[in-house]
N, C-alpha and C positions, 0 to 999 in steps of 0.2 A: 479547334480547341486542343489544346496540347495535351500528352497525359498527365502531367500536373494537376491541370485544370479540372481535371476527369478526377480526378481523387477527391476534391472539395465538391460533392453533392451527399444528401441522406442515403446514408448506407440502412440495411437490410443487421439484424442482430448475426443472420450468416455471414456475410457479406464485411461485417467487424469483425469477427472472431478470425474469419479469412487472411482480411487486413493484416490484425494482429499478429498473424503468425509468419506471413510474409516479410511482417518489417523485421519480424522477430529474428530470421533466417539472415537477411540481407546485411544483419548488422549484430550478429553472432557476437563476434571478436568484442564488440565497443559494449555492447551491451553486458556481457558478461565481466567484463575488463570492471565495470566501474561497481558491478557484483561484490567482485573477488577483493578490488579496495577494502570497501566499506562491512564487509562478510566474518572476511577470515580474522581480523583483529579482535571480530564479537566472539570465534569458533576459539580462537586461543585464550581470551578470556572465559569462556565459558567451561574450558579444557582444565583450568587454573581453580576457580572454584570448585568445579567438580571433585578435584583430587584435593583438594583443600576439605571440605565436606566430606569425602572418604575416609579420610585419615583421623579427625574428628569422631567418624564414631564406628571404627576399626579398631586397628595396633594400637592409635592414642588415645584409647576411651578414658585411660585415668587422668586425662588432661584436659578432658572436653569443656570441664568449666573454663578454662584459659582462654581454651581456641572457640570458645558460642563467641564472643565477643568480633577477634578479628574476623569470622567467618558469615557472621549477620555484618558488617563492614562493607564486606568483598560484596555482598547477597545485593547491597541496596547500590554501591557502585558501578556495579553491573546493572540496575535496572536504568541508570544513568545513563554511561557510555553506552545502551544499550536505543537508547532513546533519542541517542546523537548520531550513533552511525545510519542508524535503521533511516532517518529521516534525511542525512546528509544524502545518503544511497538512493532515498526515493526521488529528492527533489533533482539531482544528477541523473538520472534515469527518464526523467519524465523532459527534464529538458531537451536530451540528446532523443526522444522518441519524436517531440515535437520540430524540432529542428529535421531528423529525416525525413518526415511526414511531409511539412513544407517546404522541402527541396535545399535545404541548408547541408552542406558538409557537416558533420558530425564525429566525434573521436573523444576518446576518454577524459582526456584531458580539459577538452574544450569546455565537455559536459560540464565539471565540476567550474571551472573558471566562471560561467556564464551562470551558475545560480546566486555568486556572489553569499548574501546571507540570508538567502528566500527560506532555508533552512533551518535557522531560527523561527523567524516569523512562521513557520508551517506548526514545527510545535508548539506557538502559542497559540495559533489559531485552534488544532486540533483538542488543545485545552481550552476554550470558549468552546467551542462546536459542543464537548463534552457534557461542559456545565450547561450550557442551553438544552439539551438533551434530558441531563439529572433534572433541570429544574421543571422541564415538561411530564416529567415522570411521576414527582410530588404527589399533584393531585388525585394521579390513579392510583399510585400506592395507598395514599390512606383511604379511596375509596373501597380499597380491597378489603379492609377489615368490617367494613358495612358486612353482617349478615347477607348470603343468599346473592340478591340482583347484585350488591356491589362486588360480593369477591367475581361475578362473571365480568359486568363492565370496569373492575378496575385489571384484572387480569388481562382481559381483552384491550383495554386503554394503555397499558403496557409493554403489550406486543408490537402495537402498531408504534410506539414511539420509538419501540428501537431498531424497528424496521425502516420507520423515515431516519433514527440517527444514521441507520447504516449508509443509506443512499446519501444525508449530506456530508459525512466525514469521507466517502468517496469524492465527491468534490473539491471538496477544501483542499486535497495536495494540488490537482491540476491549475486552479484557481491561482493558490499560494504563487506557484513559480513559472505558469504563464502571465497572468496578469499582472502579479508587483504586489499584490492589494496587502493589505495590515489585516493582522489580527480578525479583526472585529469586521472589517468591510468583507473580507475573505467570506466569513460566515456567511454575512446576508446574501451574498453574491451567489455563493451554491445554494443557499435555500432556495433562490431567485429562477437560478435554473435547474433543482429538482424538482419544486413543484408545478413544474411544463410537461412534465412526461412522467410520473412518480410514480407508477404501475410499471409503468416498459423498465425504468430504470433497476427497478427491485425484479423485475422475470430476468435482467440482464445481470445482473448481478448472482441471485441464485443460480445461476448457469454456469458463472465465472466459479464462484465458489463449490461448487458441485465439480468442477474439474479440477480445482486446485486440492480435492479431497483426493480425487481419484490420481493425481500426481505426486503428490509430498507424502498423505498420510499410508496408501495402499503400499507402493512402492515401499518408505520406511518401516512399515508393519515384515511387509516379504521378504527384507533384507535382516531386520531383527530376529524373526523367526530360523531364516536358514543358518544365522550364526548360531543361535540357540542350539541347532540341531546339531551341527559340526562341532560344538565349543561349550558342551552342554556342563559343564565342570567350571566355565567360568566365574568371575565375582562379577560384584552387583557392578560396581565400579567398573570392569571392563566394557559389560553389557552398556552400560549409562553412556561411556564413549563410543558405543557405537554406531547405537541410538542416533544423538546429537550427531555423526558424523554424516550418517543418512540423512538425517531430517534437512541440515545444511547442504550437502549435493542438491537433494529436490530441491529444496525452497530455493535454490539459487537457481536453475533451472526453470522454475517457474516461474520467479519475480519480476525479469523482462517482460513474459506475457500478459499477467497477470495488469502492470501498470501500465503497457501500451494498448492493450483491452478500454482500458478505464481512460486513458488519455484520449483514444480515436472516440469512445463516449462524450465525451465534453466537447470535442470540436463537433462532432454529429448536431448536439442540441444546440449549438452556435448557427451551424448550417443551417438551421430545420426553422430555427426561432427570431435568429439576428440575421441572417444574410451574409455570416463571415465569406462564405464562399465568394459573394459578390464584389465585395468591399476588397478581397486582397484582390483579384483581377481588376480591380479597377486600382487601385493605388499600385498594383506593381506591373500593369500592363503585361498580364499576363506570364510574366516571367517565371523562373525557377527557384528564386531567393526569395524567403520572407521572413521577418520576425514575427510569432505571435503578438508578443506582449508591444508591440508597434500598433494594432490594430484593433485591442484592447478597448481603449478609451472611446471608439466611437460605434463600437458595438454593444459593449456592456448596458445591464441598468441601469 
């Protein structure tokens, strides 16, 4: 058996994170490349309103009636293009991770070419996954006004629903732009296989998230404070771009790991539950090329 071959069995939650950071290493360049795209256009918007916001209620406080207007404008167009790259970047990321994974050449460019407009569809799904979530929520919330037992079980009813949202909006991207699926199918297909392993999937995740603290927020904390300490004379505005400057280094930094973590997840519970491992050795006779979303339709549910 080839090492190819050796990659497609149930890995170890060590054993992914491992993974993840070997692919992470091996494919630096690409991975970061398709980062800095879909990143820096958000960093320089976000650069824009900030000093936009600044000046608002600074130098030009006796104008700020003028500028509330354009400046809630910029505020909600930013959560827009914000919503568009973030998603363009992840579903380009999750491609070129999957494509390494399974032995496909991979490269910046390609990434983006090959999701076509999976990227859309990811944010409508992510908005069903949403609402199916608010609408699971319903009944514990108004259980929680109940006196006593209810505010415990609707609080605790709570919990746990946004514990299972977290584990299926996890899915939903890999889902989205490996498999093709829509909107609505996307959904059921991660509920499908979150609830195969929905304990391990939530310890794998607080794990993941617990590193991504100790990567973005510590880091941007150490770097805010040592400017503070050098630069202790600064304005608010300075400080705010510095902030955001950190936070963006990490989180870019992190992002490749973070979604090859979650991608080698998905093919894990493929391996473990459908037999993907088996099915592409046998359609690709063991070779070195495969397309996920090829092999999709006769594994899924």
């Amino acid at each position: 058996m080839t090492a190819f071959a050796q990659n497609l069995r149930p890995l170890s939650i060590a054993e992914l994170f491992d993974r993840s950071f070997r692919l992470y290493r091996q494919n630096f360049g690409t991975f970061l490349g398709i980062v800095a795209l879909t990143q820096l256009p958000l960093f320089a918007f976000q650069l824009i309103l900030l000093m936009t916001q600044g000046a608002s209620t600074a130098d030009l406080a006796e104008f700020s009636d003028v500028l509330e207007g354009p400046v809630s404008l910029l505020a909600i167009l930013h959560i827009i293009v914000s919503t568009l790259f973030t998603q363009i970047g992840a579903a380009a990321l999750i491609q070129a991770i999957s494509d390494n994974y399974l032995g496909r050449k991979v490269s910046t460019l390609s990434a983006f070419q090959r999701i076509g407009r999976s990227w859309l569809t990811l944010i409508l799904a992510l908005m069903v996954a949403g609402l199916v979530i608010g609408a699971t929520a319903v009944p514990f919330i108004l259980v929680f006004f109940i006196p006593c037992i209810g505010q415990v079980v609707g609080f605790a009813g709570a919990v746990a629903v946004m514990l299972m949202g977290i584990v299926l909006t996890s899915l939903v991207t890999p889902v989205v732009v490996l498999e093709k699926k829509s909107a609505g199918e996307a959904t059921r297909r991660a509920w499908e296989l979150a609830k195969k392993r929905m304990g391990w999937i939530l310890g794998y995740l607080i794990l993941l998230g617990l590193f991504s603290t100790l990567t973005i927020d510590g880091p941007t904390i150490l770097l805010q404070s040592l400017f503070n300490y050098l630069a202790g004379n600064a304005n608010l505005m300075t400080q705010s771009i510095v902030q955001q400057t950190g936070n963006l280094l990490f989180s870019a930094l992190f992002l490749p790991i973070e979604l090859t973590a979650i991608t080698l997840m998905y093919f894990d519970l493929r391996i473990r539950f459908e037999g993907f491992d088996l099915l592409v050795l046998a359609e690709t006779g063991d070779s070195t090329l495969v397309d996920a979303s090829d092999l999709t339709s006769k594994t899924s549910l």
